[in-house]
C-alpha positions in Angstrom: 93.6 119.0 107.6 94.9 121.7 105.2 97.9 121.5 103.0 99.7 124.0 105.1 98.8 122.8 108.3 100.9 119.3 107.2 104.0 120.7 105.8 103.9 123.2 108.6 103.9 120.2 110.7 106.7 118.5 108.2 108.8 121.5 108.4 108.9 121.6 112.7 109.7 117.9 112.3 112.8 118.8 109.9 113.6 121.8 112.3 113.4 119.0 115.3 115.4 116.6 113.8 118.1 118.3 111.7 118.6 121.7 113.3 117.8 120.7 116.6 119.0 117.8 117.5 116.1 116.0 118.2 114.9 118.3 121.0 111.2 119.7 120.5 110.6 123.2 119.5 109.0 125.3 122.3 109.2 128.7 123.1 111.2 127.9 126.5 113.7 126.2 124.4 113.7 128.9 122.3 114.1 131.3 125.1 117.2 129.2 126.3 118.8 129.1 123.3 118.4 132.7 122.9 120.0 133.4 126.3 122.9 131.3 124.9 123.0 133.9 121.6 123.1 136.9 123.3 125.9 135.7 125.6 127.6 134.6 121.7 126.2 138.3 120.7 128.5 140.0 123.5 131.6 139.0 121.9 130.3 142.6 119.9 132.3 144.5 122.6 135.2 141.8 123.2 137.8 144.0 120.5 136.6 147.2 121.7 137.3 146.2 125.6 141.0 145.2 124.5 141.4 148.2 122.9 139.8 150.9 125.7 142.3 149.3 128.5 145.3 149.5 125.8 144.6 152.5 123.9 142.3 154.7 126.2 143.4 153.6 129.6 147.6 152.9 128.3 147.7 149.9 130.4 150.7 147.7 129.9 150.1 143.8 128.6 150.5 142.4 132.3 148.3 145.5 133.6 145.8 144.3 131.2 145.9 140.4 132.2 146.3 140.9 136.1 143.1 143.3 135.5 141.0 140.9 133.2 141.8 137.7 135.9 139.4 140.3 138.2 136.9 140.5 136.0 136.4 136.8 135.9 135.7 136.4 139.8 131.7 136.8 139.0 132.2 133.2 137.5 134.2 131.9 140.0 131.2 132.3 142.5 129.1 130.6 140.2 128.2 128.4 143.1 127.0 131.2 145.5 124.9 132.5 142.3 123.3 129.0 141.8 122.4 129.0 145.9 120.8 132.0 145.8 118.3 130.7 142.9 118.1 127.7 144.2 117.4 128.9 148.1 116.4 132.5 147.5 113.0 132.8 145.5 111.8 136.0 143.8 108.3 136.7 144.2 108.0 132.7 144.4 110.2 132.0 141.4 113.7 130.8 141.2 114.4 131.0 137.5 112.9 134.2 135.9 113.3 137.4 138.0 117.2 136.3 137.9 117.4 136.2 134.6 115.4 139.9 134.7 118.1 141.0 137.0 121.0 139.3 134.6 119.8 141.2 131.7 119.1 144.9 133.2 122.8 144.4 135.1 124.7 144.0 131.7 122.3 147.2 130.2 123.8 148.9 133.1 127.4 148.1 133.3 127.6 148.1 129.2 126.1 151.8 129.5 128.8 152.9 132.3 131.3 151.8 130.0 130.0 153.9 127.2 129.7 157.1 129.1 130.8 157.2 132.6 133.9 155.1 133.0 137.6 156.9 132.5 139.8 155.0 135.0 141.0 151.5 135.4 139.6 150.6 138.2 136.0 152.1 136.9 136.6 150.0 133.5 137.3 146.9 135.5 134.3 147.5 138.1 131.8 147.9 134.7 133.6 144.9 133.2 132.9 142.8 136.3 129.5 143.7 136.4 128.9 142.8 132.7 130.3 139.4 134.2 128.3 138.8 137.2 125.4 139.6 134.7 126.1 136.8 132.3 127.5 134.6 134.9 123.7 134.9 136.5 121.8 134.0 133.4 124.6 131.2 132.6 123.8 129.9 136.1 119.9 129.7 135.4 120.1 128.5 131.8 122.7 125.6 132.8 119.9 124.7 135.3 117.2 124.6 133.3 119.8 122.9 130.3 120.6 119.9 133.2 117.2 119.5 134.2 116.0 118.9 130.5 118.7 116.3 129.7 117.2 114.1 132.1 115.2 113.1 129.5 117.4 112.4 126.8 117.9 108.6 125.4 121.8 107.8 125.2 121.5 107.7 121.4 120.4 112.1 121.7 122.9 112.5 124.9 124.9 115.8 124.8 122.6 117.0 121.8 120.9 119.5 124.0 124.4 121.2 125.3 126.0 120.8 122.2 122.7 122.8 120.4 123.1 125.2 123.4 126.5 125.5 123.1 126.1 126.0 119.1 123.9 128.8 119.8 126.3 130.6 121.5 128.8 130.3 119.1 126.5 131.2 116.1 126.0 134.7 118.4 129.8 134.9 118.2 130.2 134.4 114.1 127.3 137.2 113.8 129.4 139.6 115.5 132.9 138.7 115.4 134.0 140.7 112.3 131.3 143.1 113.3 133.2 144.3 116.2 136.0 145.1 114.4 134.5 147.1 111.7 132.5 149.3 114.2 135.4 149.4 116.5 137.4 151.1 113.8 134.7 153.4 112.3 132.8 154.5 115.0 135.0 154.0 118.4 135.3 151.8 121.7 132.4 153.7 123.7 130.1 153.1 120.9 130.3 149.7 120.5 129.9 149.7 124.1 126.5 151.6 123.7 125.3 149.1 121.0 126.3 146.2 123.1 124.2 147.6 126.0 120.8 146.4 124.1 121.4 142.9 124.0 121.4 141.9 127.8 118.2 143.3 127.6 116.8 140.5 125.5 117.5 138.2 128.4 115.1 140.1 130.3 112.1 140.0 127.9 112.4 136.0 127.2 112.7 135.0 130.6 108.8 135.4 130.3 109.0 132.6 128.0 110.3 130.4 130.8 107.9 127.5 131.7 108.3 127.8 136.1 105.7 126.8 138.9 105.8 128.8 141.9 107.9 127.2 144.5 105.7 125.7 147.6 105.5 127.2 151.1 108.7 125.2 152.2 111.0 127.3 154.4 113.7 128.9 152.5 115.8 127.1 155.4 115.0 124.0 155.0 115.8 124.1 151.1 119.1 125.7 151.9 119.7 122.8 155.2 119.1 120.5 152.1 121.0 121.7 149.6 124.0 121.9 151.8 123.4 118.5 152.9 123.3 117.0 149.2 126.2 119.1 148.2 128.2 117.7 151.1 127.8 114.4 150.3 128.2 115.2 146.9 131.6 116.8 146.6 132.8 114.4 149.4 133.1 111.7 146.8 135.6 110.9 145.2 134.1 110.5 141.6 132.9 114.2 141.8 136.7 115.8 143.5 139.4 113.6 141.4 137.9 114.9 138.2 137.5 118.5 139.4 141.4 118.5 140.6 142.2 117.6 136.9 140.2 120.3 135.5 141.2 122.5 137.4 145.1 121.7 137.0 144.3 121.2 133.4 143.1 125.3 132.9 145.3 127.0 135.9 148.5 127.1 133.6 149.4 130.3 132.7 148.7 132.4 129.5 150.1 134.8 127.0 147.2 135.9 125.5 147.4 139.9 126.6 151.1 139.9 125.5 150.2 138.5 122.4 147.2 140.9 121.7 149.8 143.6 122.5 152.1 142.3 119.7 149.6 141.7 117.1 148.5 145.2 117.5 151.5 147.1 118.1 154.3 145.5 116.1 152.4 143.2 113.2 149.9 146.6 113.0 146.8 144.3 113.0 143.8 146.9 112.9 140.7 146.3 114.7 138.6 145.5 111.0 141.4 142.8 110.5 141.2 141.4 114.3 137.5 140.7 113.4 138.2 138.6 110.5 140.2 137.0 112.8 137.4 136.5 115.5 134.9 135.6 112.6 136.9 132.8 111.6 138.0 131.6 115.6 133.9 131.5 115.8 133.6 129.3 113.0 136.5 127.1 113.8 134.6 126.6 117.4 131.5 125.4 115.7 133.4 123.1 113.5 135.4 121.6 116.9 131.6 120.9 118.3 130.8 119.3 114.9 133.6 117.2 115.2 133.1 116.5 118.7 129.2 115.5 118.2 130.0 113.4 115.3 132.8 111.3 115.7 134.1 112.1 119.3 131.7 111.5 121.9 132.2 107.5 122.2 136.1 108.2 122.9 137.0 107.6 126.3 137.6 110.9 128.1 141.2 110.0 129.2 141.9 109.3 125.4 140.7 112.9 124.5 142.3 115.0 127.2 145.6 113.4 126.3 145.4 113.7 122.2 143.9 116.7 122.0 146.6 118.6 124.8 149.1 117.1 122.7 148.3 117.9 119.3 147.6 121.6 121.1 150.7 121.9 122.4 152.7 120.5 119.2 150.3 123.1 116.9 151.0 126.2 119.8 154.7 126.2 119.0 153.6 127.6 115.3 152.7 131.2 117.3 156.4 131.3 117.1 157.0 131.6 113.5 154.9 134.5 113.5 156.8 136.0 116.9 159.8 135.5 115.3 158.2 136.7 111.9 160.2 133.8 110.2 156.5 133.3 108.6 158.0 136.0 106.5 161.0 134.6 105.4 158.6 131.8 104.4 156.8 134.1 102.1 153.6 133.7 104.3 152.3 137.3 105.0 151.2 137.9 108.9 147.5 137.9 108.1 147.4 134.9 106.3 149.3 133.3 109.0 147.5 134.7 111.8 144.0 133.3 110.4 145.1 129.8 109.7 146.4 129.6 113.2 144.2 130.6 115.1 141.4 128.4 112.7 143.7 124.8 113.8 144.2 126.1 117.1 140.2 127.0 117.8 138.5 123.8 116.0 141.3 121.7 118.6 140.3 123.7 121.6 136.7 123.3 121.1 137.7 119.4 120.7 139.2 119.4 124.0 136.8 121.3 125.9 133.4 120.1 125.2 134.7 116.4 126.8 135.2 118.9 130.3 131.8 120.1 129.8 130.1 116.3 129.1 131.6 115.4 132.4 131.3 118.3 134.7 127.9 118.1 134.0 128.0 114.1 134.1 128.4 114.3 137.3 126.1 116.3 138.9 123.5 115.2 141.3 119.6 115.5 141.0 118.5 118.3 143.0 121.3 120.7 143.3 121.5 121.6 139.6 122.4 125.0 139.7 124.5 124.7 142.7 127.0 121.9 142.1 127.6 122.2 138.1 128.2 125.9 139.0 130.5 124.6 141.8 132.8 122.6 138.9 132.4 125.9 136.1 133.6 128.0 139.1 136.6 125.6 139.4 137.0 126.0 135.7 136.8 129.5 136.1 138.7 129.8 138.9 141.6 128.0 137.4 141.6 130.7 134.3 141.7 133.7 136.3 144.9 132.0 137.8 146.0 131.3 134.7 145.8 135.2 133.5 147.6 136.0 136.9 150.5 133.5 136.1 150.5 135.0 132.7 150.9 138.6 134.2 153.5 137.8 136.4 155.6 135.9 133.8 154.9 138.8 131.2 156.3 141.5 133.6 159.1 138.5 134.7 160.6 138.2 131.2 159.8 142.5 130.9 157.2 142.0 127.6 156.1 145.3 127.9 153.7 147.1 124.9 156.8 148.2 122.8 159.6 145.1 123.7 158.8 141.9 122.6 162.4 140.4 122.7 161.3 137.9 125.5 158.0 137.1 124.1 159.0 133.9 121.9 159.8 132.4 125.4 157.2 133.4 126.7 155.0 131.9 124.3 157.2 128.4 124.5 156.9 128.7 128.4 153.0 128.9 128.8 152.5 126.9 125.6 155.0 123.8 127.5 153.0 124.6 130.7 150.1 122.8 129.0 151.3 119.2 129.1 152.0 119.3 132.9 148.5 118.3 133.6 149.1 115.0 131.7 150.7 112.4 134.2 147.7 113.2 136.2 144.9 111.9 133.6 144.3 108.7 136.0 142.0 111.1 138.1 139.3 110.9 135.1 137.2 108.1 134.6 137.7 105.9 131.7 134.1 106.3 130.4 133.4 108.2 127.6 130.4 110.8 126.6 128.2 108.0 125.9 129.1 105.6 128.9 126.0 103.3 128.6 125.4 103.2 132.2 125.8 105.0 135.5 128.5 102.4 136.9 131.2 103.1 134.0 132.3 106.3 134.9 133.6 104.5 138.7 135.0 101.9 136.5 138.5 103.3 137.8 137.8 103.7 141.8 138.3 100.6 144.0 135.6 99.0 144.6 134.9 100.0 148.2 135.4 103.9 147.1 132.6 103.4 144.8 129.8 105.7 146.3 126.3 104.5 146.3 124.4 105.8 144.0 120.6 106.5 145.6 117.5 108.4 144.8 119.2 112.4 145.2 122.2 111.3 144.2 122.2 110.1 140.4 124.8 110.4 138.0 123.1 112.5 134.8 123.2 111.3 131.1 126.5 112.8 129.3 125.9 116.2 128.7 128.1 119.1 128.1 126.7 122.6 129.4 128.5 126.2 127.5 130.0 128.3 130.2 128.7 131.8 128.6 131.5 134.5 128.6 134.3 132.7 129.8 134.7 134.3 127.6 135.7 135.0 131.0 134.1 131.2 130.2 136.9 130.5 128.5 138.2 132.3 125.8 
């Protein structure tokens, strides 16, 4: 054995164990983890979509966040995407010619944006389809992510979503001030033309998937069965008490559009500077999972959710210092203000979600996969796109329009208060934590006669925590 053969097989074991969590290099991890990127990678075109439907399209601030709730309906359907792989092979596959089709969709819709689109409705039919493209490869890579887990020992459980989840993010520091540089040197439809390449990466490294063709079973009978195991799997209580919560716990309504249109058009933040902002939000969200997967994943789940909304809510009410510019009077300039915030705010977000993700995914049956953990995103996602229509209606309510911001300090105390009515409801989580040694302590709060039985195809997964790609429709 050569010199260079061992430290090339010291250097994979460093790579293994410090940069992957443990997990074992292979090119279908890689290819996962690259799907993750590029979703990270779209936040290219996040700036330049604020911009087209404020500057390009003059749409007013609850125009824009009615409009953006639409665009998230691809990920609300998450469930009816996960059916269709699951039930619906391509050429005998169930994994690969979807993630094709994911990446030559975004190419497509990212294109129409660059040269076709000049109306509203046309921006927000392209932007949907950009969604329904990376809702599809989300779909498929959370599949493959929960199937992999499996095999995890509870010392490495959540290491695989939280590398995943990393990956992601590390797209989103690459190109975060990126956007905003390009945006404001070469224009919206540009970016939108660069942006265009990426989904076609998806496409190439689906090759790299490792998939058996699916047997000769009738599509009919895997659909009878699927519907069978989801059934009994959303019928128990265990699976719909924490859904309710997280769905509560997102619906409540939001002022980011108003805000956007504030920074922009009263504090004069340029797009270069709104990517310094997004660079450091990036970087904030991979310090939250840091913090998250190194000191937070024994804490009970009811222990996070309540701390973390808190603290939230307590840090939110410093958006109104800048509102009310008395960040000025302070002697703290706008910028300087804007970045620190929105660093506390992003590392405590991150905190609070990743604990959702551990136990949506926690609590997903063997066999369904794609179907039931999109089932609970699509609650998560569902519950944001009501939370930008709540935002819309109380943005036009209090008549925060994109030149009067009198009203939008109560806004911003209204949906920022909003966040702590979820709270007298945290008795519908379990009290186990990420790393609940067993299967039984996440019932630990059901009577015992509600307990379901736990069989074969129905098994409670190893704590894991699964990105939701562009909620960015995901999520943001």
């Amino acid at each position: 054995m050569t010199v260079f053969s061992i430290n090339q097989g010291k250097l994979k074991q460093f790579v293994e164990r410090r940069v992957l969590f443990g997990q074992e290099l292979s090119l279908e991890l890689a290819a996962i983890l690259l799907v993750y990127f590029v979703q990270g990678i779209l936040g290219l075109a996040r700036l330049a979509v604020s911009f087209f439907l404020k500057d390009d399209l003059g749409l007013t601030p609850a125009e824009v966040a009615a409009l953006t709730g639409i665009a998230s309906i691809p990920w609300t359907v998450k469930p009816l995407l996960g059916f269709f792989s699951d039930g619906f092979p391509i050429l005998g596959y169930r994994r690969r010619p979807y993630l094709v089709l994911s990446g030559l969709l975004g190419a497509v819709s990212w294109l129409a944006l660059a040269t076709l689109v000049n109306t509203a409705w046309a921006a927000i039919a392209a932007i949907t389809l950009s969604s329904l493209s990376v809702a599809i490869g989300d779909v498929i890579v959370d599949s493959l992510v929960v199937e992999r887990a499996r095999n995890e020992s509870q010392s490495e459980a959540g290491s695989l979503q939280s590398l995943a989840w990393g990956a992601s993010a590390v797209g989103g520091v690459i190109t975060a001030y990126l956007g905003g540089l390009l945006l404001e040197y070469v224009g919206t439809r540009y970016v939108f033309g660069i942006t265009a390449a990426f989904p076609l990466i998806v496409s190439l490294v689906a090759w790299l998937i490792a998939e058996d063709p699916v047997t000769e079973t009738s599509t009919w009978q895997v659909i009878g069965g699927q519907i069978k195991q989801l059934k009994g799997a959303i019928t128990q209580k265990v699976i719909w008490m924490p859904a309710l919560f997280i769905f509560l716990w997102q619906a409540t309504p939001t002022a980011e559009s108003a805000f956007f249109f504030f920074t922009t058009n009263d504090l004069g933040f340029q797009p270069e500077f709104l990517g310094r902002v997004r660079l450091v939000t990036s970087i904030a969200a991979l310090i939250g999972i840091w913090i998250f997967q190194r000191f937070l994943k024994s804490v009970p789940f009811r222990s996070i959710f309540a701390w973390s909304t808190i603290l939230s809510t307590v840090l939110g009410f410093t958006m109104l210092l800048l509102v009310t510019h008395t960040n000025r009077s302070l002697g703290i300039p706008d910028e300087w203000f804007s970045l620190g915030d929105s660093l506390i705010l992003t590392v405590m977000g991150e905190i609070s979600f990743m604990p959702l993700l551990v136990l949506s995914a926690r609590i997903c049956p063997s066999g369904v996969e794609a179907t039931l953990f999109a089932l609970l995103m699509s609650i998560l996602n569902l519950a944001g796109l009501l939370s930008h229509e709540l935002g819309a209606i109380l943005t036009h309510w209090l008549g925060v329009t994109e030149t009067n911001f009198e009203n939008l300090w109560l806004l911003v105390t209204l949906t920022n208060l909003s966040t702590l009515l979820p709270l007298p409801l945290l008795f519908l989580l379990p009290k186990a934590s990420s790393q609940g040694p067993n299967e039984e302590t996440i019932y630990e709060s059901l009577p015992a006669a509600e307990t379901p039985e736990i069989s074969s195809n129905f098994k409670v997964k190893e704590p894991i925590a699964v990105p939701i790609g562009a909620v960015e429709a995901e999520s943001s």
